[in-house]
C-alpha positions in Angstrom: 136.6 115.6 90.4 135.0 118.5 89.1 135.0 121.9 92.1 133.1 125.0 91.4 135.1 126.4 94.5 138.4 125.4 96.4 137.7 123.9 100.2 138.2 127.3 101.6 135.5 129.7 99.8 133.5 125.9 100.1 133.8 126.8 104.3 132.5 130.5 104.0 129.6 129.6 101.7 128.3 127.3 104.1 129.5 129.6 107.6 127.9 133.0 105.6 124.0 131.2 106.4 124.7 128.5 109.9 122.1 130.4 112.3 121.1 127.1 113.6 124.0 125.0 113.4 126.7 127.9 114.2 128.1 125.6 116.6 129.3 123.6 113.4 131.5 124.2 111.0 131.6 123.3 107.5 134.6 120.3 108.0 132.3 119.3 111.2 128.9 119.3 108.9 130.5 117.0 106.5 131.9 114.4 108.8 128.5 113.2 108.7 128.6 111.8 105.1 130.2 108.8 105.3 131.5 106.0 102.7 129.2 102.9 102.3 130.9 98.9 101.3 128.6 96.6 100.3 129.0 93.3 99.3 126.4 90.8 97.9 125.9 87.2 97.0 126.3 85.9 94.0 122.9 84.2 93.4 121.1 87.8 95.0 118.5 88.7 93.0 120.3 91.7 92.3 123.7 90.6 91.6 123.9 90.2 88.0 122.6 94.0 87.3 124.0 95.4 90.4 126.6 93.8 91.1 128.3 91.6 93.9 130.5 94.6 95.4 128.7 98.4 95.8 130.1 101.6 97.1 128.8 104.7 97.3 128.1 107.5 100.1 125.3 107.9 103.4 124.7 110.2 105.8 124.5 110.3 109.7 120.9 110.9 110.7 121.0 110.4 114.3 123.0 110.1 117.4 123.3 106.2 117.5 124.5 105.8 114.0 121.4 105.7 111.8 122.6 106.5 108.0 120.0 107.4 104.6 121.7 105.6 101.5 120.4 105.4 98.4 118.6 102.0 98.7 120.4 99.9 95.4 123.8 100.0 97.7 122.6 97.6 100.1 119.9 95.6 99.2 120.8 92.2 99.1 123.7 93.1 101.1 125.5 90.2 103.5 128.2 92.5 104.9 128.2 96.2 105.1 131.1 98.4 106.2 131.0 102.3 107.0 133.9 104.5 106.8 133.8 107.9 108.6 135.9 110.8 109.0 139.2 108.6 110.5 139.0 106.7 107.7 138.6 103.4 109.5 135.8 100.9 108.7 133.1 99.7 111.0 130.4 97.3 110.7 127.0 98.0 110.2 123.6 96.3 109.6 121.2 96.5 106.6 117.9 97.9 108.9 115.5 99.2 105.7 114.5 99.4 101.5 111.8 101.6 100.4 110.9 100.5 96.6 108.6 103.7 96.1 111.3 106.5 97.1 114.6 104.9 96.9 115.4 105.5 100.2 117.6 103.3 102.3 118.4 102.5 105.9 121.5 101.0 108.5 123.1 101.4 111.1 126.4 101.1 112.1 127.8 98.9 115.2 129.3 101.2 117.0 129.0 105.0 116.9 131.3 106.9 114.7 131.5 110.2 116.7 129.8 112.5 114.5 127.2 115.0 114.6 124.2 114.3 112.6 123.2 116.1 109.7 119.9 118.1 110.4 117.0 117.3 107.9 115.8 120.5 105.9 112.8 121.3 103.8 113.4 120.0 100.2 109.9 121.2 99.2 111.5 124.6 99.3 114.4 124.1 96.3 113.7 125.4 93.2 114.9 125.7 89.7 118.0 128.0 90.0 118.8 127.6 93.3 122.8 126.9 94.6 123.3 123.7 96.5 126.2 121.8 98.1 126.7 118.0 96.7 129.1 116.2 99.0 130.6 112.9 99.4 132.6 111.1 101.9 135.7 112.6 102.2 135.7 116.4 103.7 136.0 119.4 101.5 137.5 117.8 98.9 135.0 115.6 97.8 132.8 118.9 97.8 131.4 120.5 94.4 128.5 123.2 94.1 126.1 123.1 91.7 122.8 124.3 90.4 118.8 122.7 90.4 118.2 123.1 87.5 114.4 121.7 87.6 112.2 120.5 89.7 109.7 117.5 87.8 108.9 114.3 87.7 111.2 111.1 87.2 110.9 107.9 85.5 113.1 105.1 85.7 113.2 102.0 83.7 113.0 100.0 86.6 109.2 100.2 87.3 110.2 103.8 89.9 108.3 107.4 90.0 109.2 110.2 92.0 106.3 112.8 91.6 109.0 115.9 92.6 112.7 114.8 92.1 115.0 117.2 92.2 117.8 117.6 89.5 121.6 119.1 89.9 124.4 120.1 87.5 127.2 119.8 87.2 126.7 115.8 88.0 128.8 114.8 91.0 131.0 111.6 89.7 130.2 109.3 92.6 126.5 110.4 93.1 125.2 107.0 94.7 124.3 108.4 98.4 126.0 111.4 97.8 124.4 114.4 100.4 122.2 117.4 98.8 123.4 119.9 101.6 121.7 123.8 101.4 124.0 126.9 102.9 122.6 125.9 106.4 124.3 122.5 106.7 120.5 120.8 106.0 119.8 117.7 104.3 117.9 118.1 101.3 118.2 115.2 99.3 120.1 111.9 98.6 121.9 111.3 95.1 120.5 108.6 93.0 121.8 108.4 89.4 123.4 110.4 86.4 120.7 111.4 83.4 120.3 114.0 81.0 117.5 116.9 81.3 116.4 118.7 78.2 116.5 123.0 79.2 114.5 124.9 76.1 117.9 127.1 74.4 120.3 125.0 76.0 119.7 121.5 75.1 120.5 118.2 76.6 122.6 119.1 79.9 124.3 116.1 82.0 123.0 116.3 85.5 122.4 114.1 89.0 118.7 113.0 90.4 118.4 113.2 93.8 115.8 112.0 96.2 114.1 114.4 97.9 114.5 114.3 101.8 111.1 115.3 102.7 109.8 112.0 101.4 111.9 110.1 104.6 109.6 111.4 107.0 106.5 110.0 106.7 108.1 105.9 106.0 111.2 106.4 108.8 109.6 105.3 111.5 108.0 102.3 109.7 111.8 101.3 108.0 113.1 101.2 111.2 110.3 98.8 112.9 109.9 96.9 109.4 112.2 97.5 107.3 109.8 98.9 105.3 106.4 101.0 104.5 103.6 99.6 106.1 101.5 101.1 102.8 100.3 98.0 100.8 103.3 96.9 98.0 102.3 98.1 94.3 101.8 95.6 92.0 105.0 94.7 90.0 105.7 93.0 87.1 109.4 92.7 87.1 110.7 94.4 83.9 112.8 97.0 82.5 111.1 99.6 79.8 111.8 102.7 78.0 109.8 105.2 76.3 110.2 106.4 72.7 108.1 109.4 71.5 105.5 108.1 74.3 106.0 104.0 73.2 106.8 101.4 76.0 109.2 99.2 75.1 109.9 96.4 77.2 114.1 95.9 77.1 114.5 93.2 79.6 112.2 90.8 81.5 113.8 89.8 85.1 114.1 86.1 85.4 112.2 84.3 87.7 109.6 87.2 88.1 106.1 88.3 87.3 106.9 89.0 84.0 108.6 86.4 82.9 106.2 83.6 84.0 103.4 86.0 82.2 105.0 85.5 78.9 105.8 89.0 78.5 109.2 89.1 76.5 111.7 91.8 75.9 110.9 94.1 72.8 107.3 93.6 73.4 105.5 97.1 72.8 103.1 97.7 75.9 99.9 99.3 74.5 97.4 99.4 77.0 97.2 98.5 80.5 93.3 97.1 81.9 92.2 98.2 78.7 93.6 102.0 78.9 96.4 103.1 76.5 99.2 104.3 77.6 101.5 107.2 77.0 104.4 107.5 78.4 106.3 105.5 81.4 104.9 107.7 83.9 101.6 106.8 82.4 102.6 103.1 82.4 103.3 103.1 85.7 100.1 104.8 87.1 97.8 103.0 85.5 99.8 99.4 86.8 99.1 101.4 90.1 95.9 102.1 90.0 94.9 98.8 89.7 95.5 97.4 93.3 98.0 95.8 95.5 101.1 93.6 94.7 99.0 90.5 93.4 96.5 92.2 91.5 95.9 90.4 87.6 97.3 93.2 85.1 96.0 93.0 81.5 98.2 94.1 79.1 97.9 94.7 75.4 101.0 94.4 73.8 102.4 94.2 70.1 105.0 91.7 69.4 106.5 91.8 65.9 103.4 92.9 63.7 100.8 90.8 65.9 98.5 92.6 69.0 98.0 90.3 72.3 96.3 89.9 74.8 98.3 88.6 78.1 96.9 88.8 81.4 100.0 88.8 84.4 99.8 88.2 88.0 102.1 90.8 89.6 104.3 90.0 92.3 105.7 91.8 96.1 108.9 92.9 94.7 109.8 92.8 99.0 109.1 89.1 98.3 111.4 88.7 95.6 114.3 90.2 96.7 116.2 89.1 99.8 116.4 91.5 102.5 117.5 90.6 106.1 116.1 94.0 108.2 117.0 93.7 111.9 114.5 95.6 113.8 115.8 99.0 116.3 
């Protein structure tokens, strides 16, 4: 794996700006990000684009064992092990899934003996800024890196975040993986590895991460719930890219909204309730803006050289999937 410092000048980076947290050094800061095991059933909903077996990183958010993921780690999930800083697993228990942010939530079975990482104020990191990305495993599994913007994000998998926050160097393992600031705070959770176009430098490899401020306002509804108490979006149940502002639908999920619609992969969406769109971002908003999970979405779409006119009932992508939250 890729260091922009060894673990030592790692340590002073971190010590040089710990008013609040001076009581911590940097190996006792990163105790908190822990190793995540996943394993899924076969016939999940997930499985076949997923897959059956996930790993990735968390982090300790509380006293009793509470740990943010990124959500695609454990949904689905029928057995969940945690490793921590003695490198010995524990159980722990799938509590929450956020669709809109990514985020998710469990909790281990017994404590691991770690302080938990303090939230910071991700609203604050701009492009330009240095930031610590760490995963499980101490100073070594440490690299520094750079935001290099600050914008909008739009995956293929019918997902916006208004604000995400982008890194480079990407970190290999990014799934979970902590966005740490030179105070030991929490400032985002890794999601995936993209490209970002820079004007004069070009295409430069890079990390998404999830910004933490966006826990806040849903944690205390994942916990009770397992998830937001905000109405579901509407969801269709496909996977689409853009090109030069085109929607292209690339595959249709089986058994879903989409599917039962007619809607077919390589299908050009056009409009959306009559409005054309430009863009995924655009795509998305507009499927938004036209209720709750249930809602009748008219699309216009070209197929081959022919325009239709299909009309889908979207679906609760919560109902879809299976997720077993235990309440705490």
């Amino acid at each position: 794996m890729r260091r922009s410092y060894l673990p030592g000048i790692f340590a002073v980076f971190i010590a040089l700006s710990l008013p609040a947290y001076a009581d911590q050094s940097a190996e006792e800061i990163l105790k908190a990000v822990v190793k995540i095991r996943a394993v899924v059933p076969k016939d999940a909903r997930t499985a076949s684009t997923l897959g059956t077996e996930r790993e990735g990183h968390g982090v300790v958010i509380d006293s009793d064992g509470l740990i943010v993921t990124i959500g695609y780690l454990i949904a689905e999930a029928e057995s969940i092990e945690v490793t921590g800083p003695e490198n010995k697993p524990v159980g722990a228990t799938f509590v929450g899934y956020d669709y809109n942010t990514g985020f998710g939530l469990l909790r281990t079975d017994r404590s691991l003996g770690v302080k938990p990482i303090q939230p910071g104020r991700s609203s604050t990191l701009k492009a330009g800024d240095d930031i610590l990305v760490a995963g499980h495993g101490g100073t070594e599994s440490v690299i520094t890196a750079r935001v290099i913007s600050r914008k909008e994000f739009a995956g293929y998998w019918e997902y916006l975040l208004d604000d995400a926050i982008f890194t480079s160097p990407p970190y290999i393992n990014f799934g979970g993986a902590a966005l740490i600031n030179p105070g030991g705070q929490l400032l985002g959770i890794g999601s995936l590895f993209t490209q970002v176009f820079i004007p004069g430098l070009g295409s430069i490899p890079c990390n998404v991460f999830v910004p933490i401020d966006l826990l806040a306002p849903i944690l205390s509804d994942m916990k009770s719930t397992g998830r937001s108490r905000k109405p579901p979006r509407p969801w269709l149940g496909i996977n689409s890219e853009e090109a030069h502002g085109r929607i292209f639908v690339t595959r249709v999920t089986p058994g879903g909204p989409a599917e039962k619609g007619g809607l077919q992969t390589g299908d050009m969406i056009l409009k959306v309730g009559g409005k054309a769109v430009n863009g995924l971002s655009d795509f998305y908003r507009k499927l938004w803006d036209l209720g709750n999970a249930g809602v009748e979405v008219p699309l216009s779409i070209l197929r081959g050289i022919e325009i239709r006119e299909i009309t889908i009932r979207s679906g609760d992508r919560y109902e879809f999937l299976v997720l077993r939250p235990r309440k705490i």
